[in-house]
N, C-alpha and C positions, 0 to 999 in steps of 0.2 A: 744831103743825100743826093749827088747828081748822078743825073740819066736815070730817076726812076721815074714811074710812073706815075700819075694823079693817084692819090687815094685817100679814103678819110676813114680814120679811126672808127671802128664798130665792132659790135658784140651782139652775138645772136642768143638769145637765150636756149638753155639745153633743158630739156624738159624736166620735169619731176624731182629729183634729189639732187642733181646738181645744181638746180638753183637753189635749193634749201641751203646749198652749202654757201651759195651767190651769200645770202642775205645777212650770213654772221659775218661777213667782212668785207666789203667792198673796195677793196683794195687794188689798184690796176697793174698788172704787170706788162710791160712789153718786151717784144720780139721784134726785131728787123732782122730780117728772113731778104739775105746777100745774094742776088745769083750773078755770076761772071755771062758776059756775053761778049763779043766782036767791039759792042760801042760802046763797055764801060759797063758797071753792076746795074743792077737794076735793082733796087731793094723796094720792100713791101713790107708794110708796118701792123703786126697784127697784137692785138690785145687781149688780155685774160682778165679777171678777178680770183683773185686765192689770199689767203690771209697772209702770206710772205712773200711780199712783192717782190719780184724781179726787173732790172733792165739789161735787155745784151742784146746783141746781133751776132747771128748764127750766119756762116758763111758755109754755100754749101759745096762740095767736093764730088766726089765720086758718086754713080750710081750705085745702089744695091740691087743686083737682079743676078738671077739664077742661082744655083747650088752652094753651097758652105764648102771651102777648102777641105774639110773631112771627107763631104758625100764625093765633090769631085774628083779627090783621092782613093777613095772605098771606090767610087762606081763608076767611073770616067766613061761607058757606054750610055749611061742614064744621061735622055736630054733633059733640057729643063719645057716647060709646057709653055706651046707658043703662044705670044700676046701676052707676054709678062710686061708691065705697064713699066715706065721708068719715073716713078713719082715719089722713091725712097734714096735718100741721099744718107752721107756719111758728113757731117760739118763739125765746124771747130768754131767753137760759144767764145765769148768775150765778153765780161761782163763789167757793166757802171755801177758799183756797190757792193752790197751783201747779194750772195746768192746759194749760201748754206748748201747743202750738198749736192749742189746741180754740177753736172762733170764739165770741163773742157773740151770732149770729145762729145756728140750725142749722134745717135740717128733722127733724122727728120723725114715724116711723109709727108707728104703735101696733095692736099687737094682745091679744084676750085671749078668751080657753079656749085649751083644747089644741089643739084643730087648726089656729087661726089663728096662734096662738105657735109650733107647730111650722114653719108655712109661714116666719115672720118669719126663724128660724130658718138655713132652709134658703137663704133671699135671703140672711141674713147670711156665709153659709160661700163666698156667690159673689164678695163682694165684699173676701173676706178671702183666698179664694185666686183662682181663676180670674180674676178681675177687677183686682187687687191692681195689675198695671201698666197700667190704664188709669184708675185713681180720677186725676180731675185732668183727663183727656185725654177720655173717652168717657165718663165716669160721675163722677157726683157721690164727693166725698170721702168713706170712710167713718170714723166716729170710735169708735162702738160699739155694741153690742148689750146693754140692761138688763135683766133679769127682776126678777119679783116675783112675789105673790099677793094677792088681796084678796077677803077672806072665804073661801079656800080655790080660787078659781078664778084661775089664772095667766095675770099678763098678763105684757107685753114690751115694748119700743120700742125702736126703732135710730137712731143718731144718722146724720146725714147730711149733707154739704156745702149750705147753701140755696142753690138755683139759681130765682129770679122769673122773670128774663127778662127783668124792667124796666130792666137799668141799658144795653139795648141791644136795639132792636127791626133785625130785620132786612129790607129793604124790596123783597127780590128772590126771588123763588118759585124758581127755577134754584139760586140761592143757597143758599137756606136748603133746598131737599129735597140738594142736593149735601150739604151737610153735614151732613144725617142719614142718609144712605147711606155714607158715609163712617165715621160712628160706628156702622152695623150691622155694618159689615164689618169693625168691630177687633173688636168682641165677638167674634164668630165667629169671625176670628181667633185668639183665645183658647180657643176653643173651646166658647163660650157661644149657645144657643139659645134665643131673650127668650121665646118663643112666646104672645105678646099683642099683635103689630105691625100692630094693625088701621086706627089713627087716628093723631092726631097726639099724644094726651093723655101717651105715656108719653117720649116728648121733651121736654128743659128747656133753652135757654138763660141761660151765663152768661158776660155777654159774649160775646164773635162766636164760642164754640165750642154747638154742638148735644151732649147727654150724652142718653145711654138711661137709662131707670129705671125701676122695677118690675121687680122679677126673682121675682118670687112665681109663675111659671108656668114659670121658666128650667130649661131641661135640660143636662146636659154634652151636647157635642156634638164631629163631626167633620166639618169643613164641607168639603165636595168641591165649593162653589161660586165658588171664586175671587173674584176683584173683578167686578162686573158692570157692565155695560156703561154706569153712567147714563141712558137713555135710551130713549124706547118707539120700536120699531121699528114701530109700525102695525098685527101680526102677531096677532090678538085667540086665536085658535085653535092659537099654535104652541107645542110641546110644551117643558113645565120641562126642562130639565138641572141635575145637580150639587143644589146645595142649594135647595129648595124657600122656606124663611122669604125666601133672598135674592131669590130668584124673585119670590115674590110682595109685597116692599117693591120691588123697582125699577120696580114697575107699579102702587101706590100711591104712592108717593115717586119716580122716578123723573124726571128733569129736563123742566120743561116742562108736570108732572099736577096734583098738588096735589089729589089726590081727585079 
């Protein structure tokens, strides 16, 4: 691995039920997580335990930031919200072995210090539990979560289902906010509160379904807002009921707005 940097293998323990799951198998998988630079890749080696071990290296590509080719089709005046961080890439897996049904294609988010690894972290546990029957349905696939260090400072990445948006642009504003109000209210259903449902940037299409993403601000929740109405009633002044996020996505999203 030339031109990377020092690092040594490590694993931070994840609290509570993820390490229950640590203990029926200790199995190691790895990541070497590629980045292209001026003076050659830099790779960074990060480790798991899961009971089907993996080995590959993820090279990463493209950034993912701002709007889904639908929303920027549907709403091309809609910006996207400044200080979108650039820590989500698009990579292509290469794998030494068995790797059962992890794709060739994945998203990866990356973080690193502590507190950014801790947040990764904690998106990781959403979509490991809380979220678990909607990967596929509302939310991208998830595959895994890697840690590492480098030079003594801990990074992370999570592997993720790639959602573009490209293999299906959707040509109907009704439509396409229907089916992201739709995908709020599984979350929720779940008991998941995204709380960064400002824009359209943390929605992905793949294929004709809408998935939510980013859960780095997600809270457990108890939603007393039911399914909402779809639709703006005209009412600029009338008072929230029930749950509030749903409240105020049916009046961002809500059939007919599009911002």
């Amino acid at each position: 691995m030339k031109n990377g940097p020092s690092f040594a293998s490590h694993y931070t323990t994840v609290p509570d039920t993820i390490s229950a799951v640590q203990q029926v198998s200790r199995l190691t998988s790895t990541l070497d997580l590629t980045f292209e630079s001026d003076d050659g890749d830099h790779i960074y080696r990060l480790t798991n335990y899961c009971r089907n071990p993996i080995t590959a290296v993820a090279r990463l590509d493209a950034p993912l930031v701002g709007n889904c080719p639908s929303a920027r089709f549907l709403f091309p005046r809609v910006p996207t919200s400044p200080g979108a961080k650039r820590n989500t890439f698009s990579a292509s897996l290469t794998f030494s072995g068995p790797h059962g049904d992890w794709p060739a294609r994945a998203c990866i988010k990356y973080a690193s210090g502590k507190e950014e690894v801790d947040r990764l972290v904690a998106e990781a546990r959403f979509y490991l539990f809380e979220l678990r029957n909607l990967q596929g349905v509302a939310v991208p696939t998830f595959y895994g979560l890697f840690e590492g260090r480098v030079d003594g400072r801990p990074i992370a990445c999570m592997v993720l289902e790639l959602c573009t948006g490209r293999d299906a642009i959707c040509k109907y504003a009704d439509e396409f906010n229907r089916l992201v109000m739709v995908a709020v209210c599984k979350i929720h259903g779940e008991g998941v509160l995204h709380g960064n449902l400002h824009d359209y940037r943390h929605f992905v299409m793949k294929g004709k379904q809408v998935f939510v993403v980013d859960f780095s601000m997600a809270i457990r929740h108890k939603c007393e807002g039911g399914t909402p109405a779809l639709q703006w009633d005209g009412l600029v002044n009338d008072a929230p009921t029930g749950c509030i996020e749903l409240y105020i996505a049916e009046r961002k999203f809500g059939l007919g707005l599009g911002m």
